[in-house]
C-alpha positions, 0 to 999 in steps of 0.5 A: 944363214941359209945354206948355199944352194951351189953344188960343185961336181967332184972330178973324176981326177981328184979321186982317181988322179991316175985315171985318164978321162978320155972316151976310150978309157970310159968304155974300157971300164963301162963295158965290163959292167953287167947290163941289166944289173948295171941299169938297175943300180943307176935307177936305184940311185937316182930314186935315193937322190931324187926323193923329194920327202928327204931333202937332206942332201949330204946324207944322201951323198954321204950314203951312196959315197961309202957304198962305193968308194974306199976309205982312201978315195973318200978321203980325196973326196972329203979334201976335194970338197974343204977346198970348196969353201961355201958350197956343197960337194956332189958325187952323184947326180941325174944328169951323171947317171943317165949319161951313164945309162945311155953307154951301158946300154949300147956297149954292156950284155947281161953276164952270167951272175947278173944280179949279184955281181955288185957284190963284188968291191971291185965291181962297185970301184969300177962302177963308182970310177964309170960314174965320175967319167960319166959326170965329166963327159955329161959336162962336156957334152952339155956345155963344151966351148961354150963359155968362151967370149970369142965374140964378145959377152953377148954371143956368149950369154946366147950360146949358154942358153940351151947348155944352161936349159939342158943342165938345169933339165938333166939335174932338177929334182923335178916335181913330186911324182904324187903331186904331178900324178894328181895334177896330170889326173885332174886335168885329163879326167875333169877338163880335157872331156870338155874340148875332146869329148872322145879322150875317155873312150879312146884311151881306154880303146888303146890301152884296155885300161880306163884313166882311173885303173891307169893312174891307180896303178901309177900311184901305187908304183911311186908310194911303194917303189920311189921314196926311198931313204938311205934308212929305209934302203933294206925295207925298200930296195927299189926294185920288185918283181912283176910277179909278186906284185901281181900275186900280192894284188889278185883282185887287180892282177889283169890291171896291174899286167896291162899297166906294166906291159903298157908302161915297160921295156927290156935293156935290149928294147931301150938299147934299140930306142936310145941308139937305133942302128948306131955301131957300138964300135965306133959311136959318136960321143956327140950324138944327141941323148933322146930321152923319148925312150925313157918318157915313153916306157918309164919301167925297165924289166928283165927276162927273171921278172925283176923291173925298176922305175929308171927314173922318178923326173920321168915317172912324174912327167908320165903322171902329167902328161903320159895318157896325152901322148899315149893317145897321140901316138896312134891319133893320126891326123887328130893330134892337133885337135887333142893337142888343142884340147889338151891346151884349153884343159891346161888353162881350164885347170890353171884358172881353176888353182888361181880360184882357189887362191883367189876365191869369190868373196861373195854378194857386195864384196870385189871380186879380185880375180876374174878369168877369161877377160874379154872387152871390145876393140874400137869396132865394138867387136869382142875380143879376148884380153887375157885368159886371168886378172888379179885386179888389186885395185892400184896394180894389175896382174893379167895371166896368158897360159900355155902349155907348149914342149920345148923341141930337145934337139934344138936345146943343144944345137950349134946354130944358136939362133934356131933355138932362140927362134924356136923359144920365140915361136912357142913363147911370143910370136909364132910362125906357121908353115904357110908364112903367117905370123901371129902372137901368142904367150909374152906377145899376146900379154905385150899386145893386151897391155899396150892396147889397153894403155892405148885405149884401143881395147875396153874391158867389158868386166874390169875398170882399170882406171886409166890413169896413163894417157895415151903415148905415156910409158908403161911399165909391165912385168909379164 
C-alpha cells in the first residue's frame, strides 16, 4: 500500500506538557537565542528537510529529533506519534521554521559566543521547545477561527481558501532548485529577448553581471550548499564562507563577489525588511509575514564572513524568476511592458515543452499539437482561440497559459471576497482601473469552447469535426 501522504504536526504540549504556549512565553524562550546563529540553524534545517534527492521523510525527522530532544521528550514524541494511526508525525517544517525566523530576527542580538552557543544542550532544548510554539503559533495565524461553520458549509469552505493557499505555500517542498535554475535560464536568455530586446544589456547594466555569469553562480551555490543529507551533514554543514569561496574560485572571484553582494543581506538589514519601524516591545502577532525580504536577498551573511542560503523554495523561485524582478525594480514606467514580455516568453517556453512532448511526426502523418490556434470570427476578422491544442481526433485539449502572481497580502485577508475577487481578476475576468472588463485564463478557455460549439468561430488550422449542434450542452474540462 502507498503510504499516507497526511503529516500530523506534533504540539508543543504533548512534548513539554508543563509548558504554557501563549505569546509571552514564546518570546521569553526566543529572545535568548543568539541571533545570528540562531537563523543559520533554522536555514540549515530547512535545507535537510527540503531536499529533494532525499525524500526519506522520517529519517530526515528521525535525524533533526535526536539532535535536540532528550530521551524522555522523544519518548512523548514517539507515543504522540502511535496514537495517530495511518499518518506521519512531523516535528519540524518550512512553514514552523520561517515563523520562527521572523521572531528571531525582531527580538534576539547577536551574543558574544555566537557561533558555538548550540553547543550547549540546553540551548539546543530551548531552541527545540521555540520551535514547537513556533509550529502552533503559525497554525494560528494560518488558519484561526476559520473552520468554523458559523454561516453554514459554504461560508466556511470560502473562508479556508486563502488559509489552505498559504499553508500549502509555507510547507510545500517547492520545485528542485536545479530544475527551477534551468527553467528561469532558458526562459529569460532564449525567449524574453524575442518581446524585450533590451533584457540583456539592461541586466547586465544593473547588476555588472551577465545572465550567464548570474545563474552560474547561482548553480554553483545550490550543488554544493542545498543538498544535504543527514549522511552528508559533516561533509556538507550547510554554511560556507564568502571568502573561502572567493579564494577557492580565483578565476571567477569578482563574479562570485558581485553575485553575493547582489544576492546578500545581514540579520540587521532582514530584521529592517521584515519588521520596518514595528516595536519589538509591543508587536503585533498578527501582522502579516511579508516574504519579499526573503525572495528579494536569498543569502544571509555575517560580519566574521559566514552566509547561508535561508531557504531552498525561495532560492528556487529566485532561479525562475529572480533577474525578472531584479530589473523591475528599478524599471520605472517599463515594468508593464517587461511584465508583458515576460508573459509572452512563459507561453513561448511552455509551448516549447508541449512540442517536446508532442513533436511533429513528420510529411503525410497528423500533426497533434499545433500552437497558437487562430481561426475567424463571423466577420471574417482573425481571431486567437488558444495559445495550444492537443487535437486526439475524438477529444480535444486547448491550452491558455499565464504567468500571474498571486498578491500575499490578500491570501490571508478578513474580507473573503476580496481574495476570491483578486483570483477572479488574475485567473477569468480581469478588471482594469478605468472600469473595463475583459476575460482572460479560464475565461478565455470558456469564451473559445462556447464559440466554438456556437459555430461563431472557425479554426483556420483544426477541424474539430462539430458534431454538437448548436444550443446542445457542452461539456469542458479547463
Amino acid at each position: 500500500m502507498e503510504p499516507n501522504p497526511i503529516g500530523i504536526y506534533v504540539p508543543c504540549y504533548e512534548v513539554f506538557p508543563n509548558t504554557s504556549v501563549n505569546f509571552s512565553n514564546f518570546k521569553l524562550h526566543v529572545d535568548q537565542l543568539s541571533r545570528t546563529e540562531s537563523l543559520f540553524l533554522c536555514a540549515r534545517i530547512n535545507s535537510i528537510l527540503l531536499n529533494s534527492a532525499n525524500n526519506n521523510e522520517h529519517l530526515k525527522q528521525e535525524y533533526l529529533v535526536h539532535q535536540f530532544f532528550t530521551t524522555d521528550e522523544i519518548i512523548r514524541i514517539n507515543e504522540f506519534s502511535q496514537s495517530q494511526r495511518n499518518t506521519y508525525t512531523i516535528v519540524f517544517f518550512r512553514g514552523q521554521l520561517l515563523e520562527l525566523m521572523r521572531w528571531i530576527c525582531l527580538w534576539c542580538e547577536d551574543h558574544a559566543d555566537d557561533g558555538i552557543t548550540f553547543e550547549e544542550p540546553e540551548t539546543r532544548r530551548r531552541f527545540a521547545k521555540a520551535a514547537l510554539m513556533a509550529s502552533d503559533l503559525w497554525g494560528h495565524r494560518i488558519y484561526r477561527e476559520r473552520f468554523a461553520l458559523d454561516g453554514g458549509i459554504d461560508l466556511a469552505r470560502r473562508r479556508l481558501l486563502g488559509s489552505f493557499r498559504a499553508a500549502a505555500a509555507d510547507t510545500a517542498s517547492g520545485i528542485d532548485p536545479l530544475l527551477a535554475l534551468g527553467r528561469g535560464y532558458a526562459m529569460l536568455s532564449n525567449y524574453i529577448s524575442s518581446f524585450y530586446s533590451d533584457f540583456l544589456v539592461e541586466f547586465h547594466s544593473l547588476t555588472h553581471l551577465s545572465l550567464e555569469a548570474f545563474y552560474a553562480c547561482m548553480g554553483a551555490f545550490m550543488t554544493t550548499f542545498l543538498y544535504r543529507t543527514p549522511e552528508n551533514m559533516h561533509e556538507n554543514p550547510g554554511l560556507f564562507h564568502v571568502e573561502t569561496v572567493c579564494e577557492s574560485n580565483l578565476n571567477a572571484q569578482p563574479l562570485i563577489e558581485s553575485y553575493i553582494a547582489l544576492e546578500s543581506q545581514t540579520a540587521d538589514e532582514l530584521r529592517n525588511a521584515l519588521w520596518d519601524r514595528q516595536d519589538e516591545t509591543v508587536p503585533d502577532e498578527s501582522v502579516r509575514y511579508d516574504y519579499k525580504p526573503l525572495r528579494r536577498r536569498p543569502i544571509l551573511r555575517a560580519s566574521d564572513d559566514r552566509a547561508v542560503i535561508l531557504d531552498p523554495v525561495f532560492y528556487a523561485e529566485r532561479a525562475s524568476v529572480g533577474p525578472l524582478f531584479l530589473l523591475l525594480e528599478h524599471a520605472g514606467v517599463r515594468s508593464n511592458r517587461i511584465f508583458s514580455a515576460f508573459g509572452y516568453a512563459f507561453e513561448k517556453y511552455a509551448s516549447s515543452l508541449l512540442r517536446n512532448m508532442y513533436p511533429d511526426p513528420g510529411p503525410g502523418l497528423v500533426n497533434r499539437l499545433s500552437c497558437n490556434v487562430l481561426g475567424w470570427d463571423r466577420n471574417r476578422d482573425e481571431i486567437e482561440i488558444a495559445d495550444a491544442c492537443l487535437n486526439n481526433a475524438v477529444e480535444v485539449i486547448l491550452f491558455e497559459m499565464k504567468a500571474v502572481w498571486v498578491r500575499d497580502d490578500l491570501i490571508l485577508d478578513d474580507n473573503d471576497d476580496q481574495y476570491l475577487e483578486h483570483l477572479r481578476n488574475r485567473y477569468g475576468v480581469y478588471t482594469s482601473g478605468e472600469g473595463n472588463r475583459s476575460v482572460k485564463g479560464v475565461g478565455q478557455i470558456a469564451r473559445s469552447i462556447t464559440k466554438l460549439a456556437n459555430r461563431e468561430w472557425t479554426p483556420l488550422t483544426q477541424d474539430f469535426g462539430y458534431p454538437l449542434k448548436a444550443g446542445q450542452p457542452t461539456r469542458s474540462n479547463t
